[in-house]
KOLBA-440717 format. One record per residue (C-alpha): y, x, z; residue number from 1. Coordinates in Angstrom, 2 decimals, decimal comma, padded with zeros to 5 digits. Layout:
R        Y        X        Z  seq
R        Y        X        Z  NUM
...
END
This chain:
R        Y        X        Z  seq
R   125,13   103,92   196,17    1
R   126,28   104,75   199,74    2
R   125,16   108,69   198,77    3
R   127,25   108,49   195,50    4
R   130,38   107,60   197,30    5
R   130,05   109,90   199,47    6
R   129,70   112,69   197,00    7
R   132,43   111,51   194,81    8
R   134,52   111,30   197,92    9
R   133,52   114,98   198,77   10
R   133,99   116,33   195,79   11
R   137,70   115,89   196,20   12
R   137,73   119,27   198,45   13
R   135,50   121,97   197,04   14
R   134,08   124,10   199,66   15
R   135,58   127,70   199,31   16
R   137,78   129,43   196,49   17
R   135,46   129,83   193,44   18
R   137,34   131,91   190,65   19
R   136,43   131,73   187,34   20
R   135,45   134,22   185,10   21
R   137,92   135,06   182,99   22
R   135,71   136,31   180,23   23
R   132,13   137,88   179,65   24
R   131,51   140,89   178,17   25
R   129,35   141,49   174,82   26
R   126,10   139,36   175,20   27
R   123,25   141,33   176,36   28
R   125,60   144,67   177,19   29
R   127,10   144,86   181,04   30
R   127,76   148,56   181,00   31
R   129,56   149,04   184,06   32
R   126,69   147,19   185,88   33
R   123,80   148,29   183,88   34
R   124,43   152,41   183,61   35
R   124,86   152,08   179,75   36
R   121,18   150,81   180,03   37
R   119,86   148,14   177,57   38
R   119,09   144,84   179,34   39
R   115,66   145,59   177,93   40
R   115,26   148,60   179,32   41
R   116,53   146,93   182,28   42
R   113,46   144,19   182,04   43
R   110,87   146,16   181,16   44
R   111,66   148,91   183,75   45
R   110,50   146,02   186,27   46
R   106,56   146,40   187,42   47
R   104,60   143,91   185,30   48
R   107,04   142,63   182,81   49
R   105,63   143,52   179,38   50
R   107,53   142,84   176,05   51
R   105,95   140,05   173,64   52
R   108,80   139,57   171,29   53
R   112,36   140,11   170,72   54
R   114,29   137,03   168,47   55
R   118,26   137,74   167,87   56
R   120,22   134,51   168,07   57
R   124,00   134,85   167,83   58
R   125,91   135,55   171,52   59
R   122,68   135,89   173,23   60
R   119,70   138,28   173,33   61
R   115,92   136,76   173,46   62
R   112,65   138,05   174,73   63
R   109,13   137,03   174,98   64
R   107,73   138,71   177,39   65
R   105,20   138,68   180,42   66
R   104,31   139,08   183,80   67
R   101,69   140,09   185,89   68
R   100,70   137,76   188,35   69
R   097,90   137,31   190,78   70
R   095,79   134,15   190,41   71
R   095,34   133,87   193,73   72
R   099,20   134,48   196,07   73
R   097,11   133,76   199,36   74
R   094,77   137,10   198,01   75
R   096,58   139,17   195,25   76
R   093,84   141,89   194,75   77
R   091,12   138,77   193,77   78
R   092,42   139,21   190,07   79
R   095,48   138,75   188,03   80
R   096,71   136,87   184,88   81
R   099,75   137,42   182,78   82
R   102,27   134,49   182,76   83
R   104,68   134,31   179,82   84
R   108,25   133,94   180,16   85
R   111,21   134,03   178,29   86
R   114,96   135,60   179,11   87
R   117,92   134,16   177,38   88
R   119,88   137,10   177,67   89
R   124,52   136,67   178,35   90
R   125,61   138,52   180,48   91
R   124,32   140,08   184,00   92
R   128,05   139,11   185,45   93
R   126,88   135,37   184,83   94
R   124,79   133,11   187,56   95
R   121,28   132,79   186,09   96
R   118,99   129,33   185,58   97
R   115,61   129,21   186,30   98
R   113,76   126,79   184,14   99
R   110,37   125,52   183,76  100
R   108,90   122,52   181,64  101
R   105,63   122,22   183,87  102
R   103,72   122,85   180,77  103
R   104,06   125,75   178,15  104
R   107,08   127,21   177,62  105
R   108,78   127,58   174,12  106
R   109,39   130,45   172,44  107
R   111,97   129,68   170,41  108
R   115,69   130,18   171,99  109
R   117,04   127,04   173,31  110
R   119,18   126,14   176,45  111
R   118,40   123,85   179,39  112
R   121,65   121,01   180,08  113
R   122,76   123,60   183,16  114
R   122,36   126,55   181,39  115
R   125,18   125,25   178,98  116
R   127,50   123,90   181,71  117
R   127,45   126,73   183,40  118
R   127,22   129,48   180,32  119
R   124,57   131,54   182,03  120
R   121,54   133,00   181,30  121
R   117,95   131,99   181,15  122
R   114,63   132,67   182,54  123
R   111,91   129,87   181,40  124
R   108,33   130,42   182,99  125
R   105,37   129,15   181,57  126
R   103,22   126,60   184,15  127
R   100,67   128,68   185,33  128
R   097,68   127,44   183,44  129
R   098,96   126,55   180,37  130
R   097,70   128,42   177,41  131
R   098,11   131,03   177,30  132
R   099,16   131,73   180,77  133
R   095,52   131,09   181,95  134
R   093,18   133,44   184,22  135
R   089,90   133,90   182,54  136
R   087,69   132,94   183,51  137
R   089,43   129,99   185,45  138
R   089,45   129,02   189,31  139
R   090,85   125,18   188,70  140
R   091,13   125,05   192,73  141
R   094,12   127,79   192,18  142
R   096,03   125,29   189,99  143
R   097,99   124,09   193,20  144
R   101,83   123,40   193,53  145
R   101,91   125,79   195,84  146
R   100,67   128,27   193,66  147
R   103,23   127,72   191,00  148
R   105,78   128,11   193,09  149
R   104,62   131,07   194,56  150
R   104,81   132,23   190,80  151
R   108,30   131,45   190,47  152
R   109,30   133,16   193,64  153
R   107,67   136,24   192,67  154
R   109,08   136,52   189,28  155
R   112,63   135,68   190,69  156
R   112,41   138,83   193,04  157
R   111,64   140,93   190,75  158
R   114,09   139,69   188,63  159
R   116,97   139,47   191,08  160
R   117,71   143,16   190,73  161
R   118,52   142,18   187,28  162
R   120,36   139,08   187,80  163
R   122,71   139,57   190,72  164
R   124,88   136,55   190,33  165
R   123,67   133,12   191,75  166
R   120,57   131,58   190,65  167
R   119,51   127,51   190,07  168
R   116,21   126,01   189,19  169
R   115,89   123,36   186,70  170
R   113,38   121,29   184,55  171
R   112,63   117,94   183,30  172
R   109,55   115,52   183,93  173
R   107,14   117,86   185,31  174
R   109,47   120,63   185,25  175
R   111,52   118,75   187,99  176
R   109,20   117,98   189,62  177
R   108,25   121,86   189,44  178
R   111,79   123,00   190,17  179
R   111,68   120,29   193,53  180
R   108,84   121,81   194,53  181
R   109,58   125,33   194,57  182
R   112,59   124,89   196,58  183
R   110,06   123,23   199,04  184
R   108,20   125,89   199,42  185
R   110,63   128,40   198,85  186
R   114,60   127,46   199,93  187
R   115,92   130,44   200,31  188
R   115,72   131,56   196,74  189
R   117,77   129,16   194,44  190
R   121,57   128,55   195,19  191
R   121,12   124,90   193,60  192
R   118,20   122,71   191,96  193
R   119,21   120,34   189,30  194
R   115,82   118,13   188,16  195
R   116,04   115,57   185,55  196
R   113,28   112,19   185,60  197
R   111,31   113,84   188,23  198
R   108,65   111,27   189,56  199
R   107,74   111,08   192,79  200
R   104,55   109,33   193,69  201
R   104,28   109,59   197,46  202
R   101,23   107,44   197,73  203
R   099,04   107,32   194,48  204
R   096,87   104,50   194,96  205
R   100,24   102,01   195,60  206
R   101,49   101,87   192,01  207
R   103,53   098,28   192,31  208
R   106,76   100,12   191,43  209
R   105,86   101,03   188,15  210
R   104,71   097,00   187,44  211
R   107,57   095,82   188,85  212
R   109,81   098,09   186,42  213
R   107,72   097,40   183,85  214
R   107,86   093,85   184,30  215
R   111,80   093,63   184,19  216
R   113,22   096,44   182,00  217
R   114,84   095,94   178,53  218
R   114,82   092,07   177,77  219
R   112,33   089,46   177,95  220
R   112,09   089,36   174,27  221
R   111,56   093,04   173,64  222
R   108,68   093,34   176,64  223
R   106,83   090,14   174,87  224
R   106,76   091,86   171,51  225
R   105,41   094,78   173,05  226
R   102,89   093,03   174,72  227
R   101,83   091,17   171,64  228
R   101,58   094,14   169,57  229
R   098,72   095,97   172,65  230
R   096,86   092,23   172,74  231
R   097,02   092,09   169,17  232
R   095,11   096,16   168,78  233
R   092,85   095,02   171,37  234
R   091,82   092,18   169,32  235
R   091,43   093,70   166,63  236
R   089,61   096,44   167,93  237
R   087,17   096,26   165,79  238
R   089,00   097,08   162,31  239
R   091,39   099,48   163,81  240
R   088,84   101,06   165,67  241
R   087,49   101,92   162,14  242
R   090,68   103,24   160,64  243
R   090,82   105,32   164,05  244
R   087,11   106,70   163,29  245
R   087,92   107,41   159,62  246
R   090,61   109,45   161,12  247
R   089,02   111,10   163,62  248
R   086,46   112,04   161,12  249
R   088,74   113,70   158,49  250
R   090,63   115,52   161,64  251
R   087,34   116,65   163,18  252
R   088,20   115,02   166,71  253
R   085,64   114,46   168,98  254
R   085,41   112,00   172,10  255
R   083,60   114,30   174,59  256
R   086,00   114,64   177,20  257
R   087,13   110,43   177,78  258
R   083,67   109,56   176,76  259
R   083,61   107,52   173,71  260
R   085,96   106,59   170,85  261
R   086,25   102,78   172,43  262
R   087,70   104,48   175,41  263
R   090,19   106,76   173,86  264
R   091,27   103,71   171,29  265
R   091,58   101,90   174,39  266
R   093,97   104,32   176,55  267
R   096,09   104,78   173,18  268
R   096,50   100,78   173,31  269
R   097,32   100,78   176,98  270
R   099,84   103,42   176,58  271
R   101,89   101,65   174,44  272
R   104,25   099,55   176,61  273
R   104,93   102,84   178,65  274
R   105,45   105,01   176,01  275
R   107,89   102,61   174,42  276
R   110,29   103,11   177,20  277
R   109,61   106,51   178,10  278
R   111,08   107,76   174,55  279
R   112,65   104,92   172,92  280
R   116,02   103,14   173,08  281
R   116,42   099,63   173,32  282
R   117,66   099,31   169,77  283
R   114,31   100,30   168,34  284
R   113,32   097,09   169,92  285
R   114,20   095,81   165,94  286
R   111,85   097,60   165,05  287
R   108,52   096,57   166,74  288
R   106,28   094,82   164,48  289
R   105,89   090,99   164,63  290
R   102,25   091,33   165,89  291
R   100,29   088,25   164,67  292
R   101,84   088,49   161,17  293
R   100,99   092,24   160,45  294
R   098,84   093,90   158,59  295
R   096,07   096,21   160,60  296
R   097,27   099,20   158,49  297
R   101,08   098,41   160,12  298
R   099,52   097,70   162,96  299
R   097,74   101,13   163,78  300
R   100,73   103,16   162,21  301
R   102,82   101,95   164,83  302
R   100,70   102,17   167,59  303
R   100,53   106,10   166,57  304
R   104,02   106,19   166,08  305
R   104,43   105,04   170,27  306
R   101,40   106,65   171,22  307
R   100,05   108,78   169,07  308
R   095,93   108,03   168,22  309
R   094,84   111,97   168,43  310
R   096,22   112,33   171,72  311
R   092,69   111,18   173,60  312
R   090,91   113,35   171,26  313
R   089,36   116,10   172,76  314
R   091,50   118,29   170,85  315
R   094,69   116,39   171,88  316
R   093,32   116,66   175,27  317
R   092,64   120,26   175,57  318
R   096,70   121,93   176,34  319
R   097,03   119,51   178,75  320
R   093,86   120,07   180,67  321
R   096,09   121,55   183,12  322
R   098,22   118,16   183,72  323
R   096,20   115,69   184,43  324
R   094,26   118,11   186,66  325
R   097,20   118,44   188,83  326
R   097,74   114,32   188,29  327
R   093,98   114,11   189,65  328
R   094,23   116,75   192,35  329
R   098,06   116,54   193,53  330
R   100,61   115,08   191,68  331
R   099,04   111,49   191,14  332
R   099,33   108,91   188,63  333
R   100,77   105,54   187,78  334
R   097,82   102,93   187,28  335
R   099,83   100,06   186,31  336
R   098,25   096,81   186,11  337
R   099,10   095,71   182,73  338
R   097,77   091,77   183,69  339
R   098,69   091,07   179,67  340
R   095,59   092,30   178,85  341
R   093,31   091,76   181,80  342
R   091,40   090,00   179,47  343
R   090,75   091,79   176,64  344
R   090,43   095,44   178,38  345
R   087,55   097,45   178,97  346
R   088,33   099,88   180,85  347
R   091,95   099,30   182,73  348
R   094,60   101,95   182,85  349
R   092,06   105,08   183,16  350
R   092,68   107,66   185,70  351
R   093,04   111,58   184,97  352
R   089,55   112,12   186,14  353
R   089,00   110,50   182,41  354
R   091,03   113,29   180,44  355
R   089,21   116,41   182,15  356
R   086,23   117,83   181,26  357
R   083,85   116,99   183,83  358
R   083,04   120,55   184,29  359
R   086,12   120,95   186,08  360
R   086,13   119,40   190,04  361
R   088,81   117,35   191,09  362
R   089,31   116,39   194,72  363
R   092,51   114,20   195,51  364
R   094,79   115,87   197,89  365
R   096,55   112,51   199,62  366
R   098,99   114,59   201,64  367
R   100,47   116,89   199,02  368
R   103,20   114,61   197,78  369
R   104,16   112,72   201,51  370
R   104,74   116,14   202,40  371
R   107,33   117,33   199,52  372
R   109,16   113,09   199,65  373
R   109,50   114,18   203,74  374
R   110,96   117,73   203,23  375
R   113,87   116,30   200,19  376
R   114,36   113,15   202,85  377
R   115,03   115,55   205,58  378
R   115,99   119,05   204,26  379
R   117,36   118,97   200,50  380
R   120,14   120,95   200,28  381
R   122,15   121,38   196,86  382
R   119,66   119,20   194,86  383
R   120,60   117,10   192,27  384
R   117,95   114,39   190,80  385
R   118,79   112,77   187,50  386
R   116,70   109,43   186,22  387
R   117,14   107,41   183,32  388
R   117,77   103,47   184,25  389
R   114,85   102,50   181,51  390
R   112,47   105,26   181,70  391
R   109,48   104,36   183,41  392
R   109,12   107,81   185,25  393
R   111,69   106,95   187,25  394
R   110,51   103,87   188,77  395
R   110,02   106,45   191,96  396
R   112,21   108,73   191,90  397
R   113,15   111,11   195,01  398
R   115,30   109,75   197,41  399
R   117,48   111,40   200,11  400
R   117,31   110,76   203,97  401
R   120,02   111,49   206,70  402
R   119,19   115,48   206,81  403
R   120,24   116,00   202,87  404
R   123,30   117,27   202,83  405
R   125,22   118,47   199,53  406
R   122,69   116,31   197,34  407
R   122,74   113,73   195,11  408
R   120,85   111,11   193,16  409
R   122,25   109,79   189,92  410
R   120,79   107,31   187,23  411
R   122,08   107,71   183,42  412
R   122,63   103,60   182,35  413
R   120,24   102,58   179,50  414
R   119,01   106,11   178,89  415
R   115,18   106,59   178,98  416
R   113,40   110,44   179,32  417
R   115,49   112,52   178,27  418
R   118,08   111,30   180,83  419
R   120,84   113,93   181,41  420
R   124,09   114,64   183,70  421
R   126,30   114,10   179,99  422
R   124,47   110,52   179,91  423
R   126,03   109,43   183,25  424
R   129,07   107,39   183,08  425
R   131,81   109,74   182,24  426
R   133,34   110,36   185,86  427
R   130,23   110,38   187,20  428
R   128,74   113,06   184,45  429
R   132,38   115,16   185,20  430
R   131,93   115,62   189,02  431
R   128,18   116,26   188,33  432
R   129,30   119,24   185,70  433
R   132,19   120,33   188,52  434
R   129,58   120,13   190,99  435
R   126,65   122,57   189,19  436
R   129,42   124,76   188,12  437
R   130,54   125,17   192,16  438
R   127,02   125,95   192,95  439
R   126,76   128,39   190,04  440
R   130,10   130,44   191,50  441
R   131,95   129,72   188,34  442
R   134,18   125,84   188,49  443
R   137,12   126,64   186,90  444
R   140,56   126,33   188,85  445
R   141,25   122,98   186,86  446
R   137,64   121,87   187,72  447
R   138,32   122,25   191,16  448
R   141,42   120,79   191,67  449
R   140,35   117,86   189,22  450
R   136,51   117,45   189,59  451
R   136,94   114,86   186,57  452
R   138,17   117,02   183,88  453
R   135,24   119,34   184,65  454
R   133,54   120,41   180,97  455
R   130,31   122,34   180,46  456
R   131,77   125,83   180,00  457
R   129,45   126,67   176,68  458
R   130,42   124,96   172,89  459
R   127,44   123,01   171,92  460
R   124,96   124,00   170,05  461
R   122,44   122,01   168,15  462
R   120,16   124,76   168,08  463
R   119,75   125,67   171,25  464
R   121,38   122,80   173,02  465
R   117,82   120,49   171,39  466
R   115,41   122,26   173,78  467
R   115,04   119,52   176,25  468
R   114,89   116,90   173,27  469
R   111,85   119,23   171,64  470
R   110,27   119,70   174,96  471
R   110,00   116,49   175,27  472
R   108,74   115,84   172,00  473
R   106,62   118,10   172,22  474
R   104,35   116,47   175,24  475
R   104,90   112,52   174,34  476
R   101,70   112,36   173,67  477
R   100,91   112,69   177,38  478
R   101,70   110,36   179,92  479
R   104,58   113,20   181,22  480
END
């Protein structure tokens, strides 16, 4: 609260003249900048960027495209891969965000929240790993945070050329924590970071955080039927677990990977609660099933509806290979307690060494995450952290120490994943937008004079304006 103050207090004086632009010119032509050459041309005349695809989409340009990288940043000659990105194409005069998801990156045109606020462009890099941004054969030990960044700050110099103006990462869930992470190792290269429900799990084996949300978020009442509806599965395990083999069957999953169908119908079960909060609203509380009255057909529909039954499936398993790799070797993972159904489980909250084929080594890295929590305490510098107050991901979020300075974290009220700055409470969301647009180089006059009037300087569009929401869709099934 004391950092909030602060900022609102601070935001009062804006650092500097920052003039607007008045205008942009025609999306995806900047001929006094470029020569009279195509941004294309511009893109593809940079070593290692190779065109996939180009989309139209009205006011923009879009590419598909790649770049080389080298699998290993420590030894570039030891091999390469060829990571694909995307360019949401404006205008070379406008600041530039740098977005990742942590996973795969769409390929459809869509806009991150900053990206609209501040009307800029776009780069979105696929996590390095992610199909089909993979090295083949595959070193797993090069999967490292480190690494990814590395690939971020290599594509951002070779794309700075391009995009003069200023530049600021972004992402949501993983991709925050992706975006913190690069300005760890890298500072110097973004003007800004803005990361939405980033976890932070400093120490992985002390989890009592996540309980402790767990056990008071939403009401009483909603919690209890949510509860009832796991003990009830697990009860029944024995009917359900049939519908859930007659479905595997017809779908051709296999259990290879987690071991056993009883352990995948089991980590489905125990995902529920979570998953509940992670996506839903409170209002779809109405709509949780009274447990000991239904049926076991409208009992497993809705426990795929929360948590989705192929998800433990080897085949549900396979794109995310990647994630729970880095949850295993780096990142960590909540293993909540769940003392509901201490009685009726197997197999407790399973660990990520579950979900990866045991061909793969893991090896826990302790340190990695005490050392990222000590740099934002001590060093952040324009970084914003958004949470949602009832998603579970943000029962640790990032916090900021005495050596932050010009950072800020903010908590949307009731909002869950897909928490965003337009989901704070309105003066709060305004100096947030008047804040990302100072960083960017472009707060209006009337945005800097009145921090609370500040707008995002793009119309929405429920095209591209969806991307978070269908990122996030996308990966429910997984625990990020």
């Amino acid at each position: 609260m004391r950092t909030v103050l602060r900022w609102l207090l601070s935001l009062v004086v804006l650092a500097g003249a920052v003039t607007a632009q008045a205008g942009t010119a025609m999306a995806g032509q900047d001929p006094a900048r470029d020569g009279g050459r195509d941004i294309l041309q511009r893109l593809l005349a940079v070593k290692g960027v190779e065109l996939v695809e180009e989309k139209p989409y009205e006011g923009y340009r879009y590419f598909v495209l790649t770049y080389t990288q080298p699998v290993d940043h420590r030894h570039p000659k030891r091999g390469t891969f060829e990571q694909r990105f995307t360019v949401l194409h404006k205008d070379t005069s406008r600041p530039t965000v740098f977005h990742t998801s942590g996973y795969g990156v769409s390929t459809t045109p869509g806009r991150s929240e900053p990206t609209r606020i501040i009307d800029g462009n776009q780069i979105s890099l696929e996590y390095r790993y992610f199909t089909p941004s993979r090295p083949e054969p595959a070193d797993w030990s090069k999967l490292t945070i480190w690494q990814a960044a590395s690939d971020q700050h290599r594509l951002f110099q070779a794309l700075k050329p391009v995009y003069g103006k200023k530049w600021l990462a972004t992402g949501g869930s993983k991709g925050g924590m992706t975006a913190t992470y690069y300005e760890r190792f890298y500072p110097r290269d973004m003007d800004a970071v803005v990361a939405y429900v980033a976890p932070n799990d400093v120490v992985d084996s002390e989890d009592s955080a996540y309980d402790r949300f767990l056990g008071q978020v939403g009401t009483a009442e909603c919690r209890d039927a949510l509860h009832a509806v796991q003990r009830e599965a697990l009860l029944r395990r024995e009917p359900l677990s049939e519908q859930y083999r007659e479905l595997a069957e017809k779908a051709g999953a296999t259990f290879t990977t987690v071991g056993s169908l009883d352990k995948a119908f089991e980590a489905v079960v125990m995902d529920l609660a979570w998953g509940f909060w992670q996506y839903a609203d409170e209002a779809d509380c109405a709509n949780v099933p009274e447990a000991r009255t239904a049926g076991d057909a409208e009992l497993f529909a809705y426990v795929d509806e929360i948590s989705g039954w192929s998800f433990y499936t080897d085949q549900g398993l396979a794109p995310y290979t990647p994630y729970y790799y880095q949850a295993g070797t780096q990142l960590g993972s909540p293993g909540i307690a769940q003392p509901h159904l201490a009685d009726l489980s197997r197999y407790g909250y399973q660990a990520p060494r579950e979900f990866v084929p045991r061909s793969i080594p893991m090896r826990f890295e302790k340190h990695a995450m005490r050392d990222v929590d000590t740099w934002v305490r001590h060093h952040a510098q324009r970084m914003m952290f958004v949470y949602g107050e009832n998603d579970p991901w943000s029962a640790e979020p990032f916090r900021l120490g005495s050596g932050a300075r010009d950072s800020y974290v903010l908590t949307a009220p009731g909002a869950n994943h897909g928490a965003n700055v337009a989901g704070l409470v309105p003066d709060e969301s305004a100096r947030a937008t008047a804040r990302i647009q100072q960083w960017a180089g472009v707060a209006p006059a009337t945005a800097q004079a009145d921090p609370e009037s500040a707008a995002p300087l793009a119309a929405y569009d429920k095209t591209l304006d969806s991307l978070d929401e269908k990122l996030l869709q996308k990966y429910r099934g997984g625990r990020l």
